[in-house]
Backbone as a chain_set.jsonl record, in Angstrom:
{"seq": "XXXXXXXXXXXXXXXXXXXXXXXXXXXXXXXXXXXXXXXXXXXXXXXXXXXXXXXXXXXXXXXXXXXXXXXXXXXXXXXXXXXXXXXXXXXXXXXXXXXXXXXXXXXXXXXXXXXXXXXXXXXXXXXXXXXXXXXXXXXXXXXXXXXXXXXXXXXXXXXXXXXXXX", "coords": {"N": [[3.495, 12.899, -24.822], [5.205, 15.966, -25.344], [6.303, 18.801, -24.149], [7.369, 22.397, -24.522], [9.7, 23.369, -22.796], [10.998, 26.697, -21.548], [12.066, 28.256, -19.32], [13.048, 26.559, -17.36], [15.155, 25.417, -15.208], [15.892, 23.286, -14.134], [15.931, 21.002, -16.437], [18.315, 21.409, -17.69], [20.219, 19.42, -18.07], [18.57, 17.52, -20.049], [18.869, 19.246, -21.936], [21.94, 19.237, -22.495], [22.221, 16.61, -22.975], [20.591, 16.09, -25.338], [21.193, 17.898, -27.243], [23.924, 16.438, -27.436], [23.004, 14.2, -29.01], [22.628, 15.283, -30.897], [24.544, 16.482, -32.02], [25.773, 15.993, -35.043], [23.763, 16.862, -36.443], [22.527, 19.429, -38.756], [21.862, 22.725, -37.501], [19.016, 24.255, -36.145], [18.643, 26.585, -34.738], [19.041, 30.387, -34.68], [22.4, 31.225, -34.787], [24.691, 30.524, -31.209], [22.275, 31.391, -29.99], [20.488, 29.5, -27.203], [19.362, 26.214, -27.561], [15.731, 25.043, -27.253], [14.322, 23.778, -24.439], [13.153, 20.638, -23.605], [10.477, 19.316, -21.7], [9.036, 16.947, -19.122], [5.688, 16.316, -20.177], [3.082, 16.746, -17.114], [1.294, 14.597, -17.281], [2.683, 12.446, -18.452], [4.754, 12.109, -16.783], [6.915, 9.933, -15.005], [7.394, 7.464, -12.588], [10.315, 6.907, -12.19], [11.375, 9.256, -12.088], [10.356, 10.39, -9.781], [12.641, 9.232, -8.069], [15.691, 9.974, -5.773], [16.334, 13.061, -3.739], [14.148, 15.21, -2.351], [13.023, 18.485, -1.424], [11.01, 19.433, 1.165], [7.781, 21.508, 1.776], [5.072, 22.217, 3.638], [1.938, 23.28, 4.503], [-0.855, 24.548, 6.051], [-4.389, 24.301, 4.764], [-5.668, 26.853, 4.884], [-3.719, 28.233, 4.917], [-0.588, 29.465, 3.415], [2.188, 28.593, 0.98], [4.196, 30.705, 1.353], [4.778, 30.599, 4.064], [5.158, 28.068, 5.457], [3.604, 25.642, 7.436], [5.418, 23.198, 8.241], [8.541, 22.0, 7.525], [11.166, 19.83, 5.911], [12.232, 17.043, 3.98], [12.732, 14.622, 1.252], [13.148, 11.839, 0.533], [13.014, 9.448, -2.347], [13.258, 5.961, -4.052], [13.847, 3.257, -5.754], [11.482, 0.962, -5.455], [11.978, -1.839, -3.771], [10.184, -4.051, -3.718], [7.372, -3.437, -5.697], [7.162, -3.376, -8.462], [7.854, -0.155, -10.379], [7.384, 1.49, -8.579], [8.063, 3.71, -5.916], [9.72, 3.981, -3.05], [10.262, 5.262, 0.069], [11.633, 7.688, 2.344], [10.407, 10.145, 4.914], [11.477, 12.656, 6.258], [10.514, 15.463, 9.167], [10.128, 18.946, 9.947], [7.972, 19.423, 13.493], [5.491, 20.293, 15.239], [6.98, 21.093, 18.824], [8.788, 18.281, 17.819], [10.611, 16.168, 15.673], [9.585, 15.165, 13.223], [9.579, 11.289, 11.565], [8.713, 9.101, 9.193], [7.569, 6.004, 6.865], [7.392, 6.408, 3.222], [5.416, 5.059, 0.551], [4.547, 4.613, -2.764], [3.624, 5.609, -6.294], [3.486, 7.167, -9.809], [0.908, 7.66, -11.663], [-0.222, 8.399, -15.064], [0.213, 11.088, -14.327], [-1.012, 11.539, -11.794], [0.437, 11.778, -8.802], [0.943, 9.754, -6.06], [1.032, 8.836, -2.635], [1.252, 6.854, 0.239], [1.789, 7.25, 3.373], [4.181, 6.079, 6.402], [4.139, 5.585, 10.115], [5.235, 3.855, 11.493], [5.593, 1.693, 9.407], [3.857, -0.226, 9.13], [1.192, 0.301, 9.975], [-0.852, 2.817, 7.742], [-0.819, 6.545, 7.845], [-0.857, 8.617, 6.47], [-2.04, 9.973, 3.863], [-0.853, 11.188, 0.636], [-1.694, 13.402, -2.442], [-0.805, 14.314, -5.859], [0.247, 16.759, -8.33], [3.22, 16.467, -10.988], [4.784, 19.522, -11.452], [6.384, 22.04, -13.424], [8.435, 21.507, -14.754], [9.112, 18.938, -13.794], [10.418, 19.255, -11.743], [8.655, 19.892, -9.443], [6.196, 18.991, -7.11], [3.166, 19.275, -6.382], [0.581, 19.586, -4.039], [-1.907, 17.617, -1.754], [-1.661, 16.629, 1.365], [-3.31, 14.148, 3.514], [-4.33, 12.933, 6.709], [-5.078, 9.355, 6.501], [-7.254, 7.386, 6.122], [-9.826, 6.478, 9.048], [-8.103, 6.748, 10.359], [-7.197, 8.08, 13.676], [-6.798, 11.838, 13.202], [-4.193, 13.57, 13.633], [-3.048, 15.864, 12.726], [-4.157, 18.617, 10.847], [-5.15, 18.287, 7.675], [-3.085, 19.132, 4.921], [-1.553, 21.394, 2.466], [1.063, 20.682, 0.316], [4.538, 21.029, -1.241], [7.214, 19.701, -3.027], [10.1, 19.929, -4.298], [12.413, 18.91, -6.225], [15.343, 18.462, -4.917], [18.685, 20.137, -5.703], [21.179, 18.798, -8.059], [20.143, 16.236, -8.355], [19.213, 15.518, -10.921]], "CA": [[3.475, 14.266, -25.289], [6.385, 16.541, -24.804], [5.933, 20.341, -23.932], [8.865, 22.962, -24.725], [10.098, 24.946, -21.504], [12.033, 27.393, -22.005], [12.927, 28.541, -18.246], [12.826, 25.482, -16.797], [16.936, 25.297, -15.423], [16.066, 21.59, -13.834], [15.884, 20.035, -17.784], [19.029, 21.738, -18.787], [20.679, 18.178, -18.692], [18.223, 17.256, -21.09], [19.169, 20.061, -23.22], [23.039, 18.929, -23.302], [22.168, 15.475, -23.601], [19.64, 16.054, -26.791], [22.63, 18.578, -27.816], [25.44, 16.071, -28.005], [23.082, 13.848, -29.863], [22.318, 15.303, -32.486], [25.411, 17.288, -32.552], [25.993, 15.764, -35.932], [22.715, 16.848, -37.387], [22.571, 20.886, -38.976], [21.291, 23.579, -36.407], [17.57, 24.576, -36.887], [18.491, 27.576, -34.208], [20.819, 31.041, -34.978], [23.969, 30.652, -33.611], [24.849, 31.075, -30.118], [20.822, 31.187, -29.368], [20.388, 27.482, -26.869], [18.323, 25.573, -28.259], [14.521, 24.76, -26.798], [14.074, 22.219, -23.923], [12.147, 19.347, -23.701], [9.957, 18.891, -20.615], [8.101, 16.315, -19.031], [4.054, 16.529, -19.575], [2.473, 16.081, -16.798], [0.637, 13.413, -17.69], [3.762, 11.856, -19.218], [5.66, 12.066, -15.875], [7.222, 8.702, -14.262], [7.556, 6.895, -11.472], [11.464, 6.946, -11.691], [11.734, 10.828, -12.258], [10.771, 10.854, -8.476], [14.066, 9.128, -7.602], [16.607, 11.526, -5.312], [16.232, 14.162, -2.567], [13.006, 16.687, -2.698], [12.615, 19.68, -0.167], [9.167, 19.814, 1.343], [7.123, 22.465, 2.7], [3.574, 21.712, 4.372], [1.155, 24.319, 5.364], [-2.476, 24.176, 6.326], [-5.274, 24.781, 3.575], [-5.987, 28.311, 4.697], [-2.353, 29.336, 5.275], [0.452, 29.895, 2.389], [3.282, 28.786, 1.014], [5.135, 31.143, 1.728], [4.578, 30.537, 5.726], [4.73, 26.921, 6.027], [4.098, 24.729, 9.176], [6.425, 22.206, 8.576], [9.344, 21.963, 6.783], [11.521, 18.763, 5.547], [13.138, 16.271, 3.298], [11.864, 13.608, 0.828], [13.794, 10.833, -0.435], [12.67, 8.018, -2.863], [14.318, 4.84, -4.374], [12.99, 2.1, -6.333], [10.339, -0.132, -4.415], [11.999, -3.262, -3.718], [8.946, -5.185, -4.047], [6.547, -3.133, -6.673], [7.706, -2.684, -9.954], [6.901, 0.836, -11.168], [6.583, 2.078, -7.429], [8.784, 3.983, -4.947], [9.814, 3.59, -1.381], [10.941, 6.486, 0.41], [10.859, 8.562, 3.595], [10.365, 11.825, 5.139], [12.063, 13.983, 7.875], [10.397, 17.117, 9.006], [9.666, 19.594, 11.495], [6.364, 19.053, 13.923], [5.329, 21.458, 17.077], [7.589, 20.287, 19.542], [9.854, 17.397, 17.668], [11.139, 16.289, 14.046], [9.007, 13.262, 12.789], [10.072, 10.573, 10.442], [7.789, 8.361, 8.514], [8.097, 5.644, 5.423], [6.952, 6.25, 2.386], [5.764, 4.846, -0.504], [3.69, 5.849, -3.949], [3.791, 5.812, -7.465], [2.749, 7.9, -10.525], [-0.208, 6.918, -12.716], [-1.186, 9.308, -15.91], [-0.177, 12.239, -13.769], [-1.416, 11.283, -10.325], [1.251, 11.748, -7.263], [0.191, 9.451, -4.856], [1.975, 8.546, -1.495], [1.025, 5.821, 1.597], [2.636, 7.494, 4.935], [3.118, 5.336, 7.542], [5.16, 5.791, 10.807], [5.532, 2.071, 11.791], [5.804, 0.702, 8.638], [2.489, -1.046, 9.16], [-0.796, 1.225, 9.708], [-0.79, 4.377, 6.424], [-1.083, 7.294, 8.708], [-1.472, 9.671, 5.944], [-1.942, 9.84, 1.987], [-0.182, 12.251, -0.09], [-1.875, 13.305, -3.215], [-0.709, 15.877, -5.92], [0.362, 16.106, -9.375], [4.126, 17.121, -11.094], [5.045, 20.714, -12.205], [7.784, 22.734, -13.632], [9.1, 19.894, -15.547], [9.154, 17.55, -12.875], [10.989, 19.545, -10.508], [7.88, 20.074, -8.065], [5.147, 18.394, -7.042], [2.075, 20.022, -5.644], [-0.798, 18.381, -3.771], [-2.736, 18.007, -0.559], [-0.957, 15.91, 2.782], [-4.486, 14.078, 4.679], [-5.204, 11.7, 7.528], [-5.634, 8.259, 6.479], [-9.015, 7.109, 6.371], [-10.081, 5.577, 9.426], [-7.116, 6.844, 11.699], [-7.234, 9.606, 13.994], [-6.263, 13.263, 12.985], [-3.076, 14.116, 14.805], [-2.778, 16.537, 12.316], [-4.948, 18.892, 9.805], [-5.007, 18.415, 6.092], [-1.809, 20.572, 4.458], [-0.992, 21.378, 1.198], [2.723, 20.333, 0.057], [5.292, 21.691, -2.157], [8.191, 19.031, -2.681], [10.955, 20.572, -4.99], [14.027, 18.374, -6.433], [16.872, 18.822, -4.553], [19.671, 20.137, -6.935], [22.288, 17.499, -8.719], [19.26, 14.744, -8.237], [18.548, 15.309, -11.927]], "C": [[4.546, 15.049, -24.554], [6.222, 18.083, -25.094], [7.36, 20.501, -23.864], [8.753, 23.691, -23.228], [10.989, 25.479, -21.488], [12.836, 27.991, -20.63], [12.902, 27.505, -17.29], [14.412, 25.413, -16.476], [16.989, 23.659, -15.04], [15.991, 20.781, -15.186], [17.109, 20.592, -18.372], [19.848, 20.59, -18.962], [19.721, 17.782, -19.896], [18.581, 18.132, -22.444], [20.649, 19.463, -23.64], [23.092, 17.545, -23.658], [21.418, 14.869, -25.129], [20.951, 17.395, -27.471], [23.478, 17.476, -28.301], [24.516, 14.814, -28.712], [22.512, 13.86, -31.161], [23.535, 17.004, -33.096], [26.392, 16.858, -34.466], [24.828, 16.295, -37.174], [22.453, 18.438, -37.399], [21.347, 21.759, -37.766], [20.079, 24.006, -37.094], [17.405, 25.936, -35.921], [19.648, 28.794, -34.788], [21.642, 30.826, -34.09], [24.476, 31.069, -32.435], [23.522, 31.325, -29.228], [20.643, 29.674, -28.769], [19.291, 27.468, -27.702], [16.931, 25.049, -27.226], [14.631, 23.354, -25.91], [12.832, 21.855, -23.874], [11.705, 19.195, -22.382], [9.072, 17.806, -20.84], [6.507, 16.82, -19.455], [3.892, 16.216, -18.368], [1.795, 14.726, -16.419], [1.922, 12.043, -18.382], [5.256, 11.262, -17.825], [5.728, 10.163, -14.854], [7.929, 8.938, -13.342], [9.448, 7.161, -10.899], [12.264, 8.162, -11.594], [11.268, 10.982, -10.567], [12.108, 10.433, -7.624], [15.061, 9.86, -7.234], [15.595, 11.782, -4.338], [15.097, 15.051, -3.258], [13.024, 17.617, -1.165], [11.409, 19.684, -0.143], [8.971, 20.835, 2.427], [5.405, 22.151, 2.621], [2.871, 22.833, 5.108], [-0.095, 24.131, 5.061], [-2.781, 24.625, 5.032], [-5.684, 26.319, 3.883], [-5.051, 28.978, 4.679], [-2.338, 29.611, 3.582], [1.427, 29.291, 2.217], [4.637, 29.04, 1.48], [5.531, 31.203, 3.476], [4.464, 29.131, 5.826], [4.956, 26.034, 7.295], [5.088, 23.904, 9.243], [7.668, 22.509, 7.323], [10.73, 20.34, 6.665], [12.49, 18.421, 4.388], [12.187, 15.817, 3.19], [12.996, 12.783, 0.52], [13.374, 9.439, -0.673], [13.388, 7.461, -3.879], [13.269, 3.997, -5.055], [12.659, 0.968, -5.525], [10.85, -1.706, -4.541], [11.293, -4.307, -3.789], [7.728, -4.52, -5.391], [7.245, -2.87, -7.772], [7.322, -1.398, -10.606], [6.771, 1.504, -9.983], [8.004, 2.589, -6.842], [8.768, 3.964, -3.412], [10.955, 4.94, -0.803], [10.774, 6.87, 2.11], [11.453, 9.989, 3.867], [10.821, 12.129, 6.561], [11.435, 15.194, 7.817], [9.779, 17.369, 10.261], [8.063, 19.307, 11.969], [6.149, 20.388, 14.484], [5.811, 20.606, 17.993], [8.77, 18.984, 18.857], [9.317, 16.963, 16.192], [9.946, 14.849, 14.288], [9.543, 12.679, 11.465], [9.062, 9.554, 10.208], [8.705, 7.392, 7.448], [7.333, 6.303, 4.505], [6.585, 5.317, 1.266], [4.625, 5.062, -1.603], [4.048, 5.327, -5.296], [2.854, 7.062, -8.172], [2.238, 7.751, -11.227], [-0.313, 8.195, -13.494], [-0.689, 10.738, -15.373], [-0.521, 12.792, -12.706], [-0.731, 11.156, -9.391], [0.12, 11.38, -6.338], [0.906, 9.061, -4.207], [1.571, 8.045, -0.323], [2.341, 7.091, 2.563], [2.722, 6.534, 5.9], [4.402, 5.465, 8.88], [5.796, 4.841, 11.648], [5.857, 1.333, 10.967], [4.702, -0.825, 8.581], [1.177, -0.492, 8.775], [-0.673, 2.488, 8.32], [-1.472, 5.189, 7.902], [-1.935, 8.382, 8.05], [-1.486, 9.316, 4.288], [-1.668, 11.071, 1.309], [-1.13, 12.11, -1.966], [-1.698, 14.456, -4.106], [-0.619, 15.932, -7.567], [1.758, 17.028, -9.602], [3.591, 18.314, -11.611], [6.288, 21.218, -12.413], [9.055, 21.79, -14.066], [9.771, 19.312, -15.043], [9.768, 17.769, -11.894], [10.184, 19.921, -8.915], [6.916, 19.202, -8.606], [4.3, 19.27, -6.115], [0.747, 19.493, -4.739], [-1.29, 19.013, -2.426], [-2.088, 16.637, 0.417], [-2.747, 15.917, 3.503], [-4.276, 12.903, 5.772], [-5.814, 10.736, 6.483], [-6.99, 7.951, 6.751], [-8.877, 6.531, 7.417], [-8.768, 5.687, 10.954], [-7.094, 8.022, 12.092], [-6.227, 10.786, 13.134], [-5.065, 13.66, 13.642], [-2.421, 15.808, 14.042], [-3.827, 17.404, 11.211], [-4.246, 18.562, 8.703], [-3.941, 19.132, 5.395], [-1.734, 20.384, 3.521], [0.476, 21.451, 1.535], [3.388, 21.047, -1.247], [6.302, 20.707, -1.739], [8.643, 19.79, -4.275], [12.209, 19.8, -5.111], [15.02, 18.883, -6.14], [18.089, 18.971, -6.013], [20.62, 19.001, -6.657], [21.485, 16.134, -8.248], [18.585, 14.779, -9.539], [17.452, 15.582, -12.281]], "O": [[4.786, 14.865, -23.36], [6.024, 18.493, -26.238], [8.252, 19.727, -23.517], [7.851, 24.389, -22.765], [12.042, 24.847, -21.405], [14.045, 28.207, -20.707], [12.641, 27.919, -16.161], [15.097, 25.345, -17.496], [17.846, 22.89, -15.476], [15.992, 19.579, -14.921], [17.204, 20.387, -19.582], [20.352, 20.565, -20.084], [20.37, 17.744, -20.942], [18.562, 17.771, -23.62], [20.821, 19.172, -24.824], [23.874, 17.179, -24.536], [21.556, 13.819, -25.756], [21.335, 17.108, -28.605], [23.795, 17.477, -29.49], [25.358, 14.06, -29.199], [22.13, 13.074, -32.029], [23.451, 17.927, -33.907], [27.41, 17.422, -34.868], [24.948, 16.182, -38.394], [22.176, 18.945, -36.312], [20.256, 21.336, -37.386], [19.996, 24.13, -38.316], [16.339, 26.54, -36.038], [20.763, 28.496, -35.218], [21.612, 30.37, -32.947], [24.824, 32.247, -32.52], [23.583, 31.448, -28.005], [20.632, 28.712, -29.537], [18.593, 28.293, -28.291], [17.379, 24.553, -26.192], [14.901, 22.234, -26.342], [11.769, 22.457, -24.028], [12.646, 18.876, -21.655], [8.487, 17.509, -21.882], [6.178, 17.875, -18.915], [4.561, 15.213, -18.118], [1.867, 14.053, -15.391], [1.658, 10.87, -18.648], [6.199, 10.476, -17.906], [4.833, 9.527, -14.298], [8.707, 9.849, -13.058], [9.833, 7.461, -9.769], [13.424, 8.245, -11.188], [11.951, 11.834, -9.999], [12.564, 11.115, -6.706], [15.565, 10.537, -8.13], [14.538, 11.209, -4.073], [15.123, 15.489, -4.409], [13.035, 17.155, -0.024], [10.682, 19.877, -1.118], [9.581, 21.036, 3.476], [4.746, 21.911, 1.61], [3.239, 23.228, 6.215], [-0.484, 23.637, 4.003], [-1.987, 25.158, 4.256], [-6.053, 26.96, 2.899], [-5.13, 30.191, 4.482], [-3.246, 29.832, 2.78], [2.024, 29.162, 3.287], [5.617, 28.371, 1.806], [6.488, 31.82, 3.944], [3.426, 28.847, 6.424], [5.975, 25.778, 7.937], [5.705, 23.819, 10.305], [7.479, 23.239, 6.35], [11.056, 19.96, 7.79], [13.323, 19.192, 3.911], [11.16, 15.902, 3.864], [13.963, 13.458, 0.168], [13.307, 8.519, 0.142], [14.097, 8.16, -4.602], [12.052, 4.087, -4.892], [13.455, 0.178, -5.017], [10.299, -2.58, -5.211], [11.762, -5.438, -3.917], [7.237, -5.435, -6.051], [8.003, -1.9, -7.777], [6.421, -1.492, -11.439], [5.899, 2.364, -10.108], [9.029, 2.008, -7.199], [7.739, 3.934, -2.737], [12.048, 5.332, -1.212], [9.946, 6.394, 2.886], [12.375, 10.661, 3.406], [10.427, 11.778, 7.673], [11.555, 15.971, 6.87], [9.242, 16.706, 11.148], [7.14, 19.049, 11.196], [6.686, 21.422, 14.087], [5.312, 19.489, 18.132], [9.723, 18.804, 19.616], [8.233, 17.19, 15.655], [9.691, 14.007, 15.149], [9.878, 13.353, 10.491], [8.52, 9.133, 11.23], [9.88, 7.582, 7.135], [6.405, 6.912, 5.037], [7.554, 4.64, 0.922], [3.701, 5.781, -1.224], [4.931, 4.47, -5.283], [1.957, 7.716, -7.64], [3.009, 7.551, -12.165], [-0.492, 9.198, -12.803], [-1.19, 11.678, -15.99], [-0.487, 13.993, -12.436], [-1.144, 10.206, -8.726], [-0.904, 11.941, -5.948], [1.893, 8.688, -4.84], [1.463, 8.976, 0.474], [3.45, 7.504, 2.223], [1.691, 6.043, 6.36], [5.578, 5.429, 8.517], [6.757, 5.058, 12.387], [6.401, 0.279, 11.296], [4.835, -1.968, 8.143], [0.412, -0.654, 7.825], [0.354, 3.05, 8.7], [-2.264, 4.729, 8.724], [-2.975, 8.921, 8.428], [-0.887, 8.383, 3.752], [-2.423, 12.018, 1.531], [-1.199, 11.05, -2.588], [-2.133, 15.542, -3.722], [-1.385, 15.177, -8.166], [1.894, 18.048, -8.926], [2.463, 18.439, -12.087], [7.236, 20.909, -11.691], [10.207, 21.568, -13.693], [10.898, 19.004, -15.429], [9.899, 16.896, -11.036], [10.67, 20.127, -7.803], [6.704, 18.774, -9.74], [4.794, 19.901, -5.181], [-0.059, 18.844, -5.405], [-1.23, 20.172, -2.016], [-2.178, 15.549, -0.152], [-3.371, 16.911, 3.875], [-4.006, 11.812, 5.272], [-6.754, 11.038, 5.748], [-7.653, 8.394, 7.688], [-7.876, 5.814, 7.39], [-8.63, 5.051, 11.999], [-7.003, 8.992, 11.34], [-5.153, 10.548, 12.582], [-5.41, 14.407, 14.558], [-1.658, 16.617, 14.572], [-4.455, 16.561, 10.572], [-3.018, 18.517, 8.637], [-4.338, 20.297, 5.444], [-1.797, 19.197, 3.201], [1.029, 21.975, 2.502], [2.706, 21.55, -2.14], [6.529, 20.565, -0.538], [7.85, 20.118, -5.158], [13.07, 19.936, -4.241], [15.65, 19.669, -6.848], [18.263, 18.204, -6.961], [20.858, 18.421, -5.597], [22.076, 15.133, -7.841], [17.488, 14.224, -9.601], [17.052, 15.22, -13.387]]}, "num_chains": 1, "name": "protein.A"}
């Protein structure tokens, strides 16, 4: 299923690429009006649309947004071993010093999910969220791993496609 967005500026490649092909086929808009983009659903959103640079911001469940504790980088690649999965990692500010982690995750139906782990062995944390804004954010909740201490509370995330990552 494919939803129209009309201010969406991260799909305007899709607009000139559904432009030039059907630049042979008569205009159904007046002239000089763009024409309607095409966004992801939701639910429609893949695994390889997280591929590229995202900006993240992390702030507790009672904060904001607009005040967040941490701040960062994302970047994911296609999962050398899962088919359908990404492998990534994260840089970002702590209290006291930057931390870096791996990542890795896929997207089911709609479901942003994400393994943390800062060894590349134990999952530290699990990222869970879902896309928005036709695929240019993701929204969710950053927890503690089951089963491994807290070093940190619970945070909601905001990751945002770095521009010219499509």
């Amino acid at each position: 299923m494919k939803l129209a967005c009309l201010s969406c500026i991260g799909c305007m490649a899709l607009t000139v690429v559904s432009a030039a092909a059907q630049s042979s086929a008569p205009s159904s808009h007046p002239a000089g009006a763009p024409p309607a983009v095409v966004c992801t659903a939701p639910a429609d959103f893949s695994t390889t649309q997280l591929y590229g640079l995202w900006q993240l911001s992390l702030w507790p469940e009672s904060g904001s947004a607009d005040q967040p504790a941490s701040r960062g980088v994302l970047r994911f690649e296609r999962h050398p071993e899962y088919e359908g999965s990404v492998r990534g990692h994260v840089k970002r500010s702590t209290t006291g010093a930057d931390r870096q982690a791996l990542l890795s995750g896929d997207v089911i139906s709609g479901a942003f999910n994400l393994d943390e782990s800062a060894d590349g062995v134990q999952m530290d944390a699990v990222w869970e969220g879902a896309p928005g804004d036709c695929g240019r954010e993701i929204r969710g909740l950053r927890r503690p791993a089951e089963g491994r201490p807290a070093t940190e509370p619970a945070m909601n995330f905001l990751l945002k496609k770095a521009p010219g990552w499509g």
